[in-house]
C-alpha positions in Angstrom: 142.7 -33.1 128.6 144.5 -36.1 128.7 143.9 -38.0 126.7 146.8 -39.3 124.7 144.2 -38.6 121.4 142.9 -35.5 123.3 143.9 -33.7 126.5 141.2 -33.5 129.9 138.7 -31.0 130.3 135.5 -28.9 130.3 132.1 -29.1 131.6 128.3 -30.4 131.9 125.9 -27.4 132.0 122.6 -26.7 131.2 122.1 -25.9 127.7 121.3 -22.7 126.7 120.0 -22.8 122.7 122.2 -21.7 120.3 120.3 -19.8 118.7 119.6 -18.8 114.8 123.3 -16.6 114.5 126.0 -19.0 113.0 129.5 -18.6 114.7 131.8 -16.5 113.8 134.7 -18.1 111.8 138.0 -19.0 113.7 140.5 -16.1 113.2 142.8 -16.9 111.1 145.9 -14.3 112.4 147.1 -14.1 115.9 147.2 -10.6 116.4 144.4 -8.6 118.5 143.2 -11.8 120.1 142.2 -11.5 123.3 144.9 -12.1 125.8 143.7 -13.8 129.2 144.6 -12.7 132.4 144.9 -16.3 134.9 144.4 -14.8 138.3 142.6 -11.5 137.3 138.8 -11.4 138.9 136.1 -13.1 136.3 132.2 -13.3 136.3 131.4 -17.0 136.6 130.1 -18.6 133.8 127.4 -21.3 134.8 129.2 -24.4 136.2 132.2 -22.3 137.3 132.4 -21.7 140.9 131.3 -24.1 143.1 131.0 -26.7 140.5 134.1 -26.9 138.3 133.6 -27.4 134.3 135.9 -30.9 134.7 135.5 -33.6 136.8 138.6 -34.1 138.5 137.5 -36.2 141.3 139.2 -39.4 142.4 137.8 -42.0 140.8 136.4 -40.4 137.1 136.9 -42.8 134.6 136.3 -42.2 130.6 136.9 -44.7 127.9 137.4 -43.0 124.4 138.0 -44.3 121.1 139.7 -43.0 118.2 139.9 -43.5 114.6 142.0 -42.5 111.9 141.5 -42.4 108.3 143.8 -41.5 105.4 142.1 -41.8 101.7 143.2 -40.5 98.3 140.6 -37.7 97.0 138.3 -39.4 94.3 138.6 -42.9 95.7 136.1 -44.9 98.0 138.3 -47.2 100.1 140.4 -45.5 102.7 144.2 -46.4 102.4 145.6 -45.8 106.3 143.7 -47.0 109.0 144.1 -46.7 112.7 141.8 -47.3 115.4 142.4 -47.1 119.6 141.1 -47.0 122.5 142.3 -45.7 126.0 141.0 -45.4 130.0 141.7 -42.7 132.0 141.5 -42.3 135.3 141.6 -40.0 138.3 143.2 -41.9 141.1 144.6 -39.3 143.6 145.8 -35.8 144.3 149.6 -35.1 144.5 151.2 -32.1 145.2 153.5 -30.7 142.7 155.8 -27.4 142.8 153.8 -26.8 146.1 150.5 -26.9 143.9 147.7 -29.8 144.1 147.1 -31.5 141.3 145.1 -34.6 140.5 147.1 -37.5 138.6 145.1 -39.2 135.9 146.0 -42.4 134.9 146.2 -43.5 131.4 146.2 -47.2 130.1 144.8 -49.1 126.8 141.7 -51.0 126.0 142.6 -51.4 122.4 146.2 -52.8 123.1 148.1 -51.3 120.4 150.0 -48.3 119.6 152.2 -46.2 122.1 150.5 -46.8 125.5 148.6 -43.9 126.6 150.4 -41.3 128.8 149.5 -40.7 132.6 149.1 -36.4 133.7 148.7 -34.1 136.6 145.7 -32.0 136.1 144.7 -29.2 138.0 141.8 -26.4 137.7 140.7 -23.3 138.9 137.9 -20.6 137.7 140.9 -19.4 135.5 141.1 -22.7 133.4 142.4 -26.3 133.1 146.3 -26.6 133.3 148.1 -30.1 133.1 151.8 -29.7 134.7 154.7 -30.0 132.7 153.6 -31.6 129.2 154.6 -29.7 126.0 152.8 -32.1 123.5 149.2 -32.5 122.6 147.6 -36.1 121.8 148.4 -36.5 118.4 152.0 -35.4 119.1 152.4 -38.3 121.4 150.7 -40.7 118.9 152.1 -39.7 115.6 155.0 -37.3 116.8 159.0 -38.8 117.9 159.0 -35.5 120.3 157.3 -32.2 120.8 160.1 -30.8 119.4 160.9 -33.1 116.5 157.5 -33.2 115.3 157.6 -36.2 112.3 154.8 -38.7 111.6 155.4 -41.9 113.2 152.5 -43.6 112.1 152.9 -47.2 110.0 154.8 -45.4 106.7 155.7 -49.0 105.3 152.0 -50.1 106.0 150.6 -47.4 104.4 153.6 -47.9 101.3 152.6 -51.3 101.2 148.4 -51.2 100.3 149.5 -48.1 98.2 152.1 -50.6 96.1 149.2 -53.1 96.2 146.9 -50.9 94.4 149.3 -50.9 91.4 150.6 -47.3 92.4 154.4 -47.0 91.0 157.1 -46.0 93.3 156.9 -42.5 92.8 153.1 -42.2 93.3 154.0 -43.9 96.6 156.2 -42.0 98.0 154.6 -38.9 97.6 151.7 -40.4 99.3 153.6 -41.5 102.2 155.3 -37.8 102.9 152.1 -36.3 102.3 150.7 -38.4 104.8 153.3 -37.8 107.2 153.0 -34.0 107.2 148.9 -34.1 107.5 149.8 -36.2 110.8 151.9 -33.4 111.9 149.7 -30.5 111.0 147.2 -32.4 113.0 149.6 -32.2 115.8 150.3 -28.8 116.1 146.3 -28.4 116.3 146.4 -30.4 119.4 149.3 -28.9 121.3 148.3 -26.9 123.9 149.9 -22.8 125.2 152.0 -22.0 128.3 149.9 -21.9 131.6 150.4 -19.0 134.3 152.5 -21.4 136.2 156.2 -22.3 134.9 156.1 -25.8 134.9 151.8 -25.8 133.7 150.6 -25.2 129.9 147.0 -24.4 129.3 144.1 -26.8 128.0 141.1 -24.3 128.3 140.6 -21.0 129.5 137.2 -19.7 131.5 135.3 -18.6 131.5 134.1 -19.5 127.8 131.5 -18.1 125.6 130.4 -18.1 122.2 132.9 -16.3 119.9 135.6 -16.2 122.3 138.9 -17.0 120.9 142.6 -17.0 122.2 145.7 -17.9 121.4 146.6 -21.3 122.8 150.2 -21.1 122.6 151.3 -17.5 122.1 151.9 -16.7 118.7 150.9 -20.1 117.4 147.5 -21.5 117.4 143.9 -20.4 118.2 140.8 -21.9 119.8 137.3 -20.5 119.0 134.3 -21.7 121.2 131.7 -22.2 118.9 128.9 -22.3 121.2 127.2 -25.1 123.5 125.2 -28.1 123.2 123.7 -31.3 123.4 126.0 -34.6 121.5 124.6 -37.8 121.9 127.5 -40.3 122.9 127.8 -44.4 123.6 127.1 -43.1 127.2 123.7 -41.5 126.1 123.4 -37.2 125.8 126.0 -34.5 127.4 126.1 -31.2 126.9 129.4 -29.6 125.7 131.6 -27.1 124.2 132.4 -26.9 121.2 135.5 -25.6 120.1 137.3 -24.9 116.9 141.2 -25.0 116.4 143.5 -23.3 113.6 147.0 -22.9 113.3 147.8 -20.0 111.1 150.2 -20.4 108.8 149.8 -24.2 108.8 146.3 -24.9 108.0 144.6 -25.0 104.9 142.3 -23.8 103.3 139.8 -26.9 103.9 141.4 -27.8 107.1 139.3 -28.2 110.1 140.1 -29.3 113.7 136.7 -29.1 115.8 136.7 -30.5 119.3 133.7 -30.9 122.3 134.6 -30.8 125.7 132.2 -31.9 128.7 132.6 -33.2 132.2 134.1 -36.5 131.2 136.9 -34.2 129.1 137.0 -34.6 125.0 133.8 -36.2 124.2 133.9 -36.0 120.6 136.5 -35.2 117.5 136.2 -34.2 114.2 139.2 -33.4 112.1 139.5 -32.9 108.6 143.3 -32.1 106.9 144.2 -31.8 103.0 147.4 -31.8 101.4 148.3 -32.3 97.4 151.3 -35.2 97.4 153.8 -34.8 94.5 157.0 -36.3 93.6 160.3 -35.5 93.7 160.0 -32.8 91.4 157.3 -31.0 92.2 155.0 -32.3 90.5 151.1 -32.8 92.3 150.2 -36.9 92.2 147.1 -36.2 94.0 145.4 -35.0 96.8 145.7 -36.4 100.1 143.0 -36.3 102.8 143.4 -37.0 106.7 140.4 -37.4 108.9 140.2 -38.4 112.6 137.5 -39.0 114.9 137.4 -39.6 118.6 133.9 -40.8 120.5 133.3 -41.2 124.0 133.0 -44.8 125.2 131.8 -44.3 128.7 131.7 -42.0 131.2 132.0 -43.0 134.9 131.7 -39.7 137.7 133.7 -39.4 140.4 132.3 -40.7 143.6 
């Protein structure tokens, strides 16, 4: 998707009931997943085909917002705060590396933070593939650079309520780092794998079905489709995806990074990261959680 919280992507289809099986649970290794051929032949999925999963016609606009929340286990008030909102919008179809892809447009209801980042977005029956970005939405929020991945949310901010609760230095600053690597963790949920183009990296792969998994970037993370169904947004009902995303080797044992994807792109968020803070010496303070939501505001379809 692109969404600078969440990248652009999947579809509207007809729901099919989930039934009484629970999912099964997001592999937790990266070896025997299934790898996925881009360009070998597929049976179509409902919506694939004719109808793609994403609307990435010119004029699609979506308003999201986001919200993040950073709270010491055991108390009530939450300590870090953030809240944003972003517009994206398809506005026309470029040709890039001799391949068309539509530009999406990215800009800032909200105001504050980093402004949002703009994409080329392209899909076949194969998948959604945005050209030449190497970062997912909370590495451009709370990241310096893909490759440099540390926290830039409001450190002294969140220092300065800490300090204002009575908490002494030390308490504080093991707060603050543990903070900082729960915003990273959350970012290597959201980055994205290499795409069957040079330039491209993947955001979904089709066709999708219950149980399916894959590794997202090879030999680093892995999304889980969890079934489909019916959310009810700002915007009224759509039926999604929902997806689930680990990172072996990263996430915990209570960590949990779920996702839906519709027409519109990322209609919904819910993630959920723990980490103990201690101090200089080792020594556990606490335990830190990090959770972040993202809702969909509006939805307007291409004409």
């Amino acid at each position: 998707m692109d969404f600078r919280s969440a990248l652009s992507a999947l579809s509207a289809v007809a729901l099919l009931a989930a039934g009484c099986a629970p999912a099964a649970a997001p592999p937790t290794s990266l070896s025997g997943l299934e790898r996925i051929d881009a360009f070998a032949p597929q049976a179509q999925p409902p919506g694939v085909g004719p109808t793609p999963l994403v609307d990435l016609g010119i004029g699609r606009r979506t308003d999201v917002a986001i919200h993040v929340v950073a709270t010491i286990q055991g108390e009530s008030e939450p300590d870090f705060i953030d809240d944003f909102s972003e517009r994206y919008r398809v506005t026309e179809t470029v040709v890039l590396d001799g391949v068309d892809y539509q530009f999406q447009e990215g800009s800032s209801l909200s105001g504050d933070g980093p402004a949002p980042f703009s994409s080329y977005l392209r899909q076949d029956r194969s998948g959604l593939f945005l050209w030449q970005e190497d970062a997912g939405p909370l590495v451009r929020r709370y990241a310096l650079a893909a490759d440099e991945p540390r926290a830039r949310f409001d450190a002294d901010g969140f220092a300065r309520r800490l300090s204002a609760r009575g908490l002494d230095e030390r308490v504080v600053a093991a707060y603050v780092a543990a903070a900082q690597r729960l915003a990273e963790r959350a970012a290597l949920a959201a980055k994205p794998g290499g795409g069957p183009n040079e330039h491209e990296i993947t955001l979904l792969r089709y066709p999708l079905h219950k149980n399916r998994s894959w590794e997202g970037r090879v030999g680093f993370n892995v999304w889980t489709v969890e079934g489909r169904e019916t959310i009810e947004t700002k915007d009224g009902p759509m039926e999604a995806w929902r997806l689930n995303i680990v990172v072996p080797g990263a996430f915990g044992p209570n960590d949990v990074y779920r996702t839906w994807w519709g027409a519109p792109g990322e209609l919904k968020r819910e993630a959920h990261l723990e980490t103990t803070a201690t101090d200089p010496n080792g020594v556990p303070v606490g335990v830190l959680l990090w959770d972040e939501t993202l809702e969909l505001l509006d939805y307007q379809a291409s004409s």
